[in-house]
N, CA, C and O of each residue as an XYZ file, in Angstrom:
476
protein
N      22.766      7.081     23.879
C      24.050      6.974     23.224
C      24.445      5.504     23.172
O      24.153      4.652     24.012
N      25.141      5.339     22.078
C      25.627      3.895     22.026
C      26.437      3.617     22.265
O      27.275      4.254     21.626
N      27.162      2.464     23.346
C      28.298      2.654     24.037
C      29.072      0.778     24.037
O      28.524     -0.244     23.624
N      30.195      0.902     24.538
C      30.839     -0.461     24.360
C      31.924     -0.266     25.465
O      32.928      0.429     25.309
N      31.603     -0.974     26.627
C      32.450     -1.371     27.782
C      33.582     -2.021     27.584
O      33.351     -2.998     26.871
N      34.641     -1.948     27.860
C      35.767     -2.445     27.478
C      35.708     -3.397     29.235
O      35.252     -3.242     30.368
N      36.613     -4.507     28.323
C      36.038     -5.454     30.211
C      37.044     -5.410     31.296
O      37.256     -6.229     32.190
N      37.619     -4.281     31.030
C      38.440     -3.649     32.161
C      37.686     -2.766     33.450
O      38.248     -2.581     34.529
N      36.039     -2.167     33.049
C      35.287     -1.210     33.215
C      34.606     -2.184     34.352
O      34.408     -3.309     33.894
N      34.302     -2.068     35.374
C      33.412     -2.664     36.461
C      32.027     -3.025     35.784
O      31.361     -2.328     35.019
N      31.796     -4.152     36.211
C      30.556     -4.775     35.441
C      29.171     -3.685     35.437
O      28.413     -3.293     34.550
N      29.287     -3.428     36.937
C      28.105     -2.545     37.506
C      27.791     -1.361     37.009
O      26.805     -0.844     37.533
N      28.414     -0.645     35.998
C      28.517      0.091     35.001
C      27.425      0.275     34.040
O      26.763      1.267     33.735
N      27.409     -1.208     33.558
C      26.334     -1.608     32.444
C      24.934     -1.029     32.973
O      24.232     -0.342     32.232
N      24.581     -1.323     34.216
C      23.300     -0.935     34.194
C      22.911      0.496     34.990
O      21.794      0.872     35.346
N      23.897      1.005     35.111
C      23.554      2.312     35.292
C      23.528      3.156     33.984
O      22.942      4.220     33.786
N      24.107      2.611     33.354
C      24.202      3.313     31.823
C      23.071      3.315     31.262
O      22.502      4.276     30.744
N      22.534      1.689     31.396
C      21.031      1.612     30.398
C      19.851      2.388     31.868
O      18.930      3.164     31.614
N      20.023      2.166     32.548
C      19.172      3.208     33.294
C      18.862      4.540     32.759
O      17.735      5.016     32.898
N      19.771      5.141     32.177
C      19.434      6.292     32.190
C      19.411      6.360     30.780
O      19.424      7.438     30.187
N      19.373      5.145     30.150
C      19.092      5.333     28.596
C      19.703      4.837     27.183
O      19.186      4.794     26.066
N      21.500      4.338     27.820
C      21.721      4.545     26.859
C      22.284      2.852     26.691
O      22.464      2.058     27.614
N      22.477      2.628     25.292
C      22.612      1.469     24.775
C      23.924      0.530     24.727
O      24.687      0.682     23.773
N      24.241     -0.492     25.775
C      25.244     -0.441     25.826
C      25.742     -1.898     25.512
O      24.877     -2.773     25.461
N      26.782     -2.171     25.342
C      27.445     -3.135     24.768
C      28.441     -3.422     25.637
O      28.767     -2.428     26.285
N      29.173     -4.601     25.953
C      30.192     -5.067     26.464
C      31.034     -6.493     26.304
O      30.656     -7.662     26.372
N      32.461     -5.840     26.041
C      33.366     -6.813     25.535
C      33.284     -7.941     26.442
O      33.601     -8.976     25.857
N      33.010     -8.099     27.514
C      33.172     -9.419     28.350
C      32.124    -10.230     27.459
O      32.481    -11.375     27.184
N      30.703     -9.754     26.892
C      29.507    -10.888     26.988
C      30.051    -11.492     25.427
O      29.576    -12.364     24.698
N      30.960    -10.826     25.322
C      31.744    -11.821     23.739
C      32.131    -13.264     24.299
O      31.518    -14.227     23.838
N      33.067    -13.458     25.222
C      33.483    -14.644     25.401
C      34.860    -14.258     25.843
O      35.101    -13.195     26.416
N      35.715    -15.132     25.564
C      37.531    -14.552     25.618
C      37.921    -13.308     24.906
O      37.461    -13.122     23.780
N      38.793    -12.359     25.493
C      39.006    -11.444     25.054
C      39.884    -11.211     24.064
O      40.944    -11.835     24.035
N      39.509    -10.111     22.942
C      39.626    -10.685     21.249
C      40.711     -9.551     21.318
O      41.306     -9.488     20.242
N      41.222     -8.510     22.366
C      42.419     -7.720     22.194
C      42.141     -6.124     21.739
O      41.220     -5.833     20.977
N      42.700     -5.522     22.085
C      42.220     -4.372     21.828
C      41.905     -3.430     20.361
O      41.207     -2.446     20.112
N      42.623     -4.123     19.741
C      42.380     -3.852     17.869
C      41.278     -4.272     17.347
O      40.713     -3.757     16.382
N      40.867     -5.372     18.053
C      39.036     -5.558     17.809
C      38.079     -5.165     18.400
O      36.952     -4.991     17.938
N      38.475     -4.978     19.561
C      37.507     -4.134     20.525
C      37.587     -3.059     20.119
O      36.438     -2.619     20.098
N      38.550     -2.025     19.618
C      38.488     -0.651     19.051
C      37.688     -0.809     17.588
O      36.831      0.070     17.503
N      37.714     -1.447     16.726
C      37.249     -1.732     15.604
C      35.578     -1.923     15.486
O      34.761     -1.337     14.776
N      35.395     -3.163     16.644
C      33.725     -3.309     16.791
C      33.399     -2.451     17.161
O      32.382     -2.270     16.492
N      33.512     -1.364     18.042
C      33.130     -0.142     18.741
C      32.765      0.832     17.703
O      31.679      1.383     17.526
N      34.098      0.970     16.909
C      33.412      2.445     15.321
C      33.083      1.258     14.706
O      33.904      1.591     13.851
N      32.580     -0.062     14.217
C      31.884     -0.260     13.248
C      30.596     -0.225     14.090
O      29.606      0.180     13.480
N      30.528     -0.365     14.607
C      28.999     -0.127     15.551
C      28.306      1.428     16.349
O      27.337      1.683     17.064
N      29.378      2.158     15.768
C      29.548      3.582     16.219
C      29.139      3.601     17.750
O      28.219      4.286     18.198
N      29.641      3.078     18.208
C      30.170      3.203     19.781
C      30.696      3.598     20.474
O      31.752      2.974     20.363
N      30.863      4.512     21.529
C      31.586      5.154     22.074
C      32.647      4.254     23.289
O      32.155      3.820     24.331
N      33.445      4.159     23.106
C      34.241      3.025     23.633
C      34.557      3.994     25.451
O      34.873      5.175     25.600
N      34.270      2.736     26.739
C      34.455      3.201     27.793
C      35.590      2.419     28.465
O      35.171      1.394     29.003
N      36.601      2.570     28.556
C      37.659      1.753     29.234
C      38.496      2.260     30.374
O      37.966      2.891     31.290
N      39.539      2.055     30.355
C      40.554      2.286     31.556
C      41.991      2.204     31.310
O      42.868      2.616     32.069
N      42.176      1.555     30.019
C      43.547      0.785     29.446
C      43.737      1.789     28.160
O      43.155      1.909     27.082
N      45.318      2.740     29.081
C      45.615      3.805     28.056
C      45.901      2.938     26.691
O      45.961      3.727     25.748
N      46.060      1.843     26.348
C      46.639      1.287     24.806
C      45.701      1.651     23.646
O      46.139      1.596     22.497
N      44.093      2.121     23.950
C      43.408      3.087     22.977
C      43.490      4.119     22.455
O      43.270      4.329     21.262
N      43.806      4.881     23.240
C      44.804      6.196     23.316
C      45.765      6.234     22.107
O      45.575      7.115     21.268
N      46.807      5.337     21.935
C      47.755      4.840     21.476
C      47.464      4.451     20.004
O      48.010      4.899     18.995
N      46.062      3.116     20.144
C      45.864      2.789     18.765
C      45.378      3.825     18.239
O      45.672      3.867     17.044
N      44.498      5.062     18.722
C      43.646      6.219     17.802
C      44.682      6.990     17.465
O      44.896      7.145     16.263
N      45.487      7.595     18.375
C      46.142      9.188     17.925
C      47.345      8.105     17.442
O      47.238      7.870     16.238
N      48.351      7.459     18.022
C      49.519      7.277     17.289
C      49.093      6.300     15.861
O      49.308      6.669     14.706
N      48.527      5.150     16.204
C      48.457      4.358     14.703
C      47.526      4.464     13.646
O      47.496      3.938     12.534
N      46.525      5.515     14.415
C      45.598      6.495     13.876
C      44.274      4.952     13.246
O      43.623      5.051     12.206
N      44.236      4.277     13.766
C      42.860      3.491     14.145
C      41.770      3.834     14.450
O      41.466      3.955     15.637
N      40.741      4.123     13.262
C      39.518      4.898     13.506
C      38.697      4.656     15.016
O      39.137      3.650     15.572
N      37.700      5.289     15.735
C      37.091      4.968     16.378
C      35.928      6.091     16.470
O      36.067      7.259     16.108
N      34.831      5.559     16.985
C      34.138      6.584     17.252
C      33.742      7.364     18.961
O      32.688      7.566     19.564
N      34.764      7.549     19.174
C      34.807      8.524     20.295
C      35.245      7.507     21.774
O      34.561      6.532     22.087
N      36.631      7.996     22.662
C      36.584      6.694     23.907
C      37.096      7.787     24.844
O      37.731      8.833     24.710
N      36.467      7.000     25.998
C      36.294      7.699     27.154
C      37.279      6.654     28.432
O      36.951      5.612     29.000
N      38.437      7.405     28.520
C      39.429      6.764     29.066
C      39.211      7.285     30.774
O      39.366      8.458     31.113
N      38.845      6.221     31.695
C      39.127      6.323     33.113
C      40.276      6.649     34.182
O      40.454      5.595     34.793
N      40.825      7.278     34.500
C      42.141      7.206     35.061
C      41.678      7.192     36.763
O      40.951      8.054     37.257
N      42.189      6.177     37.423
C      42.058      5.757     38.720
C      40.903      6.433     39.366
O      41.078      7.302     40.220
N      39.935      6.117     39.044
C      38.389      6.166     39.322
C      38.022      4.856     39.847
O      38.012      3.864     39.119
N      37.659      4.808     41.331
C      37.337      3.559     41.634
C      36.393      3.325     40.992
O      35.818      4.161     40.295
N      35.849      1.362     41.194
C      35.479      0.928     40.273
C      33.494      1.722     40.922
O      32.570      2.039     40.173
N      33.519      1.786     42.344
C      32.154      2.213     42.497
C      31.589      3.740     42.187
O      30.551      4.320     42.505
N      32.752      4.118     41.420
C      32.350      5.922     40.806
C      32.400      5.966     39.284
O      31.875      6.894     38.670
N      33.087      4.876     38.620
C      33.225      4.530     37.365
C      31.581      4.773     36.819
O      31.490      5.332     35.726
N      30.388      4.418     37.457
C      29.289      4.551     36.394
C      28.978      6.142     36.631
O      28.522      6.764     35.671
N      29.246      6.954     38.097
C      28.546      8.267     37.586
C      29.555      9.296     37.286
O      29.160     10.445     37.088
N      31.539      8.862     37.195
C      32.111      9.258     36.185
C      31.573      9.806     34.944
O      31.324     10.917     34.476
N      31.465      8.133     34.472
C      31.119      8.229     33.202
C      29.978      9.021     32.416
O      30.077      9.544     31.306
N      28.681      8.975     33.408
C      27.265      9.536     33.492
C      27.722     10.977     33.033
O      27.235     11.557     32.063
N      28.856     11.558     33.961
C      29.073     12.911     33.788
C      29.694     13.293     32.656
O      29.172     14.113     31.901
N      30.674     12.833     32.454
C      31.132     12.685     31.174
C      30.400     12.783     29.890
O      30.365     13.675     29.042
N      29.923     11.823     29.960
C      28.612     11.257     28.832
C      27.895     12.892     28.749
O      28.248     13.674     27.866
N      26.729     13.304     29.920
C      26.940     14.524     29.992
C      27.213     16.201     29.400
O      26.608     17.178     28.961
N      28.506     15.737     29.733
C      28.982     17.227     29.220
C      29.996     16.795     27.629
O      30.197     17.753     26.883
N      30.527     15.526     27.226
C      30.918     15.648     26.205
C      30.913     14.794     25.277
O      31.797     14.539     24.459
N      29.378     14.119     25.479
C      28.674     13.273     24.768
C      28.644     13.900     23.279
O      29.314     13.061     22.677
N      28.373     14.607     22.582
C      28.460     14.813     20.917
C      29.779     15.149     20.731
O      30.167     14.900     19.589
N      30.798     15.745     21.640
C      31.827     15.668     21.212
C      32.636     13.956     20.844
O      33.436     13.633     19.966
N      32.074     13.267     21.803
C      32.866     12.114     21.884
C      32.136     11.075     20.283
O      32.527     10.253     19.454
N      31.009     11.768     20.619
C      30.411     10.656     19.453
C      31.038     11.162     17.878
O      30.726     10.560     16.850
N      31.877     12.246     17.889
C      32.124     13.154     16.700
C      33.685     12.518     16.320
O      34.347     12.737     15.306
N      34.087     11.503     17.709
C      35.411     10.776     17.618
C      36.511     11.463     18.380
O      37.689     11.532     18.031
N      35.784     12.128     19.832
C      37.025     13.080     20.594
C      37.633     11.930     21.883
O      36.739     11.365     22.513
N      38.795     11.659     22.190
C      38.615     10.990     23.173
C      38.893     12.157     24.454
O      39.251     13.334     24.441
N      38.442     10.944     25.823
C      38.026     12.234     26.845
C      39.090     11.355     27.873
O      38.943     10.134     27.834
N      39.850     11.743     28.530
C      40.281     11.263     29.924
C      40.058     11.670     31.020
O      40.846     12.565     31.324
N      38.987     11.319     32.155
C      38.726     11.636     33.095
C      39.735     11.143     34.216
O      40.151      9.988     34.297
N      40.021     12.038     34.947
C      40.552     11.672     36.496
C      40.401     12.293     37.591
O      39.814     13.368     37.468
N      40.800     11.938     38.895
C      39.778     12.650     39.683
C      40.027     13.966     40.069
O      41.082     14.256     40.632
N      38.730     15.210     39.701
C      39.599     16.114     39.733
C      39.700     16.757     38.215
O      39.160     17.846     38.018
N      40.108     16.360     37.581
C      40.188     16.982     36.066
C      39.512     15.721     34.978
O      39.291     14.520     35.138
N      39.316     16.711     33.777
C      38.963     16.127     32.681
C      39.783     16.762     31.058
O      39.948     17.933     30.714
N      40.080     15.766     30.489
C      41.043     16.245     29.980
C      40.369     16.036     28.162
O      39.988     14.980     27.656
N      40.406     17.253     27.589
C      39.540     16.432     26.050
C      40.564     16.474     24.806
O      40.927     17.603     24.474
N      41.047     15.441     24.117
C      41.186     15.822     22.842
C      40.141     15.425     21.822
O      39.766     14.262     21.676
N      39.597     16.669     20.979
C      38.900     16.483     20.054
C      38.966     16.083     18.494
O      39.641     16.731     17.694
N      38.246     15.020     18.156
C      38.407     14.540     17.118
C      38.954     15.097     15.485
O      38.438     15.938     14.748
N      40.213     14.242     15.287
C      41.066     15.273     14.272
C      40.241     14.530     13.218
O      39.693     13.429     13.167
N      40.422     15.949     12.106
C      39.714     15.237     10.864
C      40.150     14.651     10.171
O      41.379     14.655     10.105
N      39.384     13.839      9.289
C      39.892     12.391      8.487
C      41.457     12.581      7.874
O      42.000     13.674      7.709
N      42.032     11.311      7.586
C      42.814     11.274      7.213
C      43.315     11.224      5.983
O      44.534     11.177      5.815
């Protein structure tokens, strides 16, 4: 799966991800951080599944309705469970997410909204 770390996400992340396969991308190896309207943007133009922590994605998809292709929001997951969080996640709602559903994990529950159709 093709994925894009938002650089809120613990570095150590990255390579548990490509461990097990999947292709990943991250906003830190850009340089200074370009804000979240571009980081949501490079992510669906690169069809990426966006992995962060910072509800303001949330926000740009469902309220200002800012395309993306699928993000997987962390909620107080330390940073050393953040990669097999995500692993699980990835997991169980990997084609949903890539279809543009976002997922909020926390500990304990998982919460999905699935991708509304075009606009």
């Amino acid at each position: 799966m093709r994925i894009l770390l938002d650089s809120c996400v613990w570095g150590g992340v990255r390579k548990d991800l490509e461990a097990q396969g999947h292709d990943v991308s991250a906003a830190p190896d850009w340089g200074k951080d370009p804000g979240d309207e571009v980081i949501l943007e490079r992510a669906y133009r690169e069809q990426r599944v966006l992995i962060t922590l910072d509800k303001d994605f949330g926000e740009l998809a469902i309220i200002r309705g800012k395309p993306h292709s699928g993000i997987l929001r962390l909620v107080d997951i330390s940073a050393i469970r953040q990669a097999a969080v995500s692993l699980h996640v990835l997991s169980i709602y990997g084609d949903e997410l890539k279809e543009g559903a976002i997922v909020t994990a926390e500990p304990g529950r998982l919460r999905i909204r699935p991708a509304e159709p075009p606009r």
